[in-house]
KETI-733628 format. One line per 5 residues: number of its first residue (from 1); their letters; for each residue x, z, y of C-alpha. Coordinates in steps of 0.1 Angstrom, whole numbers, always signed. Last residue first. Example, Ala and Ser with C-alpha at 12.3 -4.5 7.8 and 13.67 -1.06 7.14 Angstrom:
<recs>
2 = SA = +137 +71 -11 | +123 +78 -45
</recs>
This chain:
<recs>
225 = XXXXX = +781 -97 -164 | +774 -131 -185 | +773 -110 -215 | +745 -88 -200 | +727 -117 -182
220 = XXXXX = +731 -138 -223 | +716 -104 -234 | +680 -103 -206 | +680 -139 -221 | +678 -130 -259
215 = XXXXX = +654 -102 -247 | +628 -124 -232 | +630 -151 -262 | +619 -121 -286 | +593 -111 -266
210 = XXXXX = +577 -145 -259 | +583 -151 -298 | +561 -124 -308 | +569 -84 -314 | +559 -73 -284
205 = XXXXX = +536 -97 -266 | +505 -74 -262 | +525 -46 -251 | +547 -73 -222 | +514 -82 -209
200 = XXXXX = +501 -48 -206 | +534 -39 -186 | +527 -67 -168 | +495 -64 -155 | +502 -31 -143
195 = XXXXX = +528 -39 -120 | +509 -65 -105 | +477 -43 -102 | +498 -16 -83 | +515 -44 -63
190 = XXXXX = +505 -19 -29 | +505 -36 -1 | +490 -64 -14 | +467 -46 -34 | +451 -30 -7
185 = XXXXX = +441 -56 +9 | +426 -69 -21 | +410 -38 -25 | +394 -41 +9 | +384 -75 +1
180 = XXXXX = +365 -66 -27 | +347 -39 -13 | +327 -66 +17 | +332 -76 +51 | +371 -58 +58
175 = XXXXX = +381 -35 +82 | +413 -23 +82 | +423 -44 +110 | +394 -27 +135 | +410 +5 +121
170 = XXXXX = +389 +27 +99 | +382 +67 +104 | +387 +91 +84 | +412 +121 +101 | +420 +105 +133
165 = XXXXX = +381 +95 +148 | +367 +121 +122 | +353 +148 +149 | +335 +118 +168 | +317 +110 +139
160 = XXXXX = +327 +79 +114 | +299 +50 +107 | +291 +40 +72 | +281 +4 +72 | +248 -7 +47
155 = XXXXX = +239 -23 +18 | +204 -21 +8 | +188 -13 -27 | +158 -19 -48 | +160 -33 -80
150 = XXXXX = +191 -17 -94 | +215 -41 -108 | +219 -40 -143 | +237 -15 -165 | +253 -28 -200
145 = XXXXX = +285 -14 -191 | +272 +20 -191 | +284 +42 -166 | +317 +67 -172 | +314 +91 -146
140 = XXXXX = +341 +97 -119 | +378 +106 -121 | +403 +98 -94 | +444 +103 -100 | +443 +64 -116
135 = XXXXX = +428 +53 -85 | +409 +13 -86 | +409 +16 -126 | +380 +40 -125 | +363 +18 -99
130 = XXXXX = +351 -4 -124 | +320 -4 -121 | +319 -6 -83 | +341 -35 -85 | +312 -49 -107
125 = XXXXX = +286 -38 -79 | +307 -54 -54 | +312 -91 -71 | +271 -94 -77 | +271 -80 -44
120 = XXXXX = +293 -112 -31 | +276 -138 -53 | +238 -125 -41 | +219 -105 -56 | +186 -98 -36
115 = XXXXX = +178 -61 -37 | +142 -55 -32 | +140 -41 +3 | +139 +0 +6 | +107 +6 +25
110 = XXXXX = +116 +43 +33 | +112 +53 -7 | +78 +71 -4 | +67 +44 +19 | +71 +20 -6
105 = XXXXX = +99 +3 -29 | +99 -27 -6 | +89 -66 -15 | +64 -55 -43 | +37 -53 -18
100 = XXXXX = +47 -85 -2 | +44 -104 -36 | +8 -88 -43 | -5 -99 -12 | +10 -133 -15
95 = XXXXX = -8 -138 -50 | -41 -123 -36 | -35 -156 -7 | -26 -178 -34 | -57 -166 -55
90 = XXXXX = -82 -165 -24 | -71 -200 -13 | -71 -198 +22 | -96 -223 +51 | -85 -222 +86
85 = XXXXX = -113 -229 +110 | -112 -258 +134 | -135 -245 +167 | -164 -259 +171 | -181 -232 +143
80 = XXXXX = -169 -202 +163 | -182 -211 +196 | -219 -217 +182 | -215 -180 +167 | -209 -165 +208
75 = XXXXX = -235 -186 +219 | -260 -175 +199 | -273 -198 +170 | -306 -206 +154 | -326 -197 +185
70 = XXXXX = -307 -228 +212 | -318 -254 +180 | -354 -249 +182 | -365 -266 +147 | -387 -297 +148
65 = XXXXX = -424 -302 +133 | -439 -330 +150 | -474 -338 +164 | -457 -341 +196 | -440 -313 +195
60 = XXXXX = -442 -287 +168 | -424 -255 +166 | -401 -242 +142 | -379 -208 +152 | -411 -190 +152
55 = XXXXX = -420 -166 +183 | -414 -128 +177 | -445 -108 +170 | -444 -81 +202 | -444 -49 +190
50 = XXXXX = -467 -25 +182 | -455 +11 +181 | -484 +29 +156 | -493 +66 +176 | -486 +95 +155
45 = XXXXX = -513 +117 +143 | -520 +152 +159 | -543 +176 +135 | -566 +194 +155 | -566 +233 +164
40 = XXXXX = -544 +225 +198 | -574 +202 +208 | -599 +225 +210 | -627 +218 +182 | -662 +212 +203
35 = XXXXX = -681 +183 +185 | -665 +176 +153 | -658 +214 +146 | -690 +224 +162 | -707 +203 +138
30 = XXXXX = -690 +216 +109 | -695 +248 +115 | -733 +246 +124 | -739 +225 +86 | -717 +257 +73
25 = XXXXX = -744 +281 +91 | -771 +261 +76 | -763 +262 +39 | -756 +301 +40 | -791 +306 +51
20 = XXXXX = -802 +286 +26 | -786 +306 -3 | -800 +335 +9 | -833 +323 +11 | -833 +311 -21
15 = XXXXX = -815 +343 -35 | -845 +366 -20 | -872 +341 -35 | -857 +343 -72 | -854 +382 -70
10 = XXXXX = -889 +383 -57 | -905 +364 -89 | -880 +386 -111 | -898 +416 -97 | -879 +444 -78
5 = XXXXX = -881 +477 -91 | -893 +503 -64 | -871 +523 -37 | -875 +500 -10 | -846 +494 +12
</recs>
């Protein structure tokens, strides 16, 4: 390097040929890069997967437009529509839905069937009631007599184990279909209800002219005697 001042004339040429310098190796980079790049320095693009264009369902014969009949439909949809289809009404169908829901308390409750009141639980349910009255020496709690049935129940058989067959089990004779007939069983060998009917009849007609006549004769037997 020279040791004298530069002039601004020299300084211009020096940066010109600089700068053109610089212009030419980039023109050689680029060349090589679109002549000579390897191929692991480019950029791969994916390949475009042409398919076949599928053939139109309308063609025209004869100068005719008419629609290819074997494309609309495959065999296994052209089997469906010969055969008679059944046709539901959505809000019957809902409405059944709902109804069969409703028929058991759920699986929470083991599919307890809605009760279905019949004459002979309706009698049951009243004996059960009252079964206060049933055993005078038997207490249980007083229910309200305004109670309905319950909405989900089932009636079922309670079956003795093999170390009850003398100490609770049922004779064959003993047996009976539903409560009531049991108790009238048992009435008739006991005349518990009997009895008690008539002491309450003979409260209610102290006093009256059905008490009255009743003593008069039970005094004529006495005389008679």
């Amino acid at each position: 390097m020279h040791n004298e001042n530069l002039t601004d004339d020299q300084i211009d040429e020096l940066l010109g040929k600089a700068h053109a310098r610089l212009s030419g190796k980039e023109h050689r980079e680029s060349a090589a890069l679109s002549l000579g790049t390897p191929a692991k320095q480019l950029v791969s693009a994916s390949k475009l997967n042409f398919t076949p264009i599928a053939e139109p369902y309308v063609v025209q014969r004869a100068g005719i437009a008419r629609a290819d009949t074997h494309r609309l439909l495959s065999d296994r949809e052209r089997q469906l529509c010969s055969r008679a289809r059944r046709v539901e009404d959505p809000i019957s169908s809902r409405k059944k839905h709902i109804e069969s829901k409703k028929a058991t308390a759920g699986a929470e409750w083991f599919d307890l069937p809605r009760t279905i009141l019949t004459p002979e639980l309706k009698r049951d349910l009243q004996l059960l009631k009252m079964r206060s009255v049933l055993d005078p020496k038997r207490h249980y709690k007083k229910e309200s007599a305004t109670a309905k049935a319950p909405e989900f129940s089932q009636v079922g058989t309670i079956v003795e184990g093999p170390t009850e067959f003398y100490s609770a089990r049922l004779q064959n004779k003993d047996r009976k279909r539903t409560f009531v007939e049991e108790v009238m069983v048992g009435e008739s060998s006991t005349g518990r209800f009997k009895t008690k009917y008539h002491e309450v009849q003979a409260v209610k007609t102290s006093g009256k002219k059905a008490h009255y006549n009743a003593l008069k004769a039970k005094r004529s037997r006495a005389l008679r005697s």
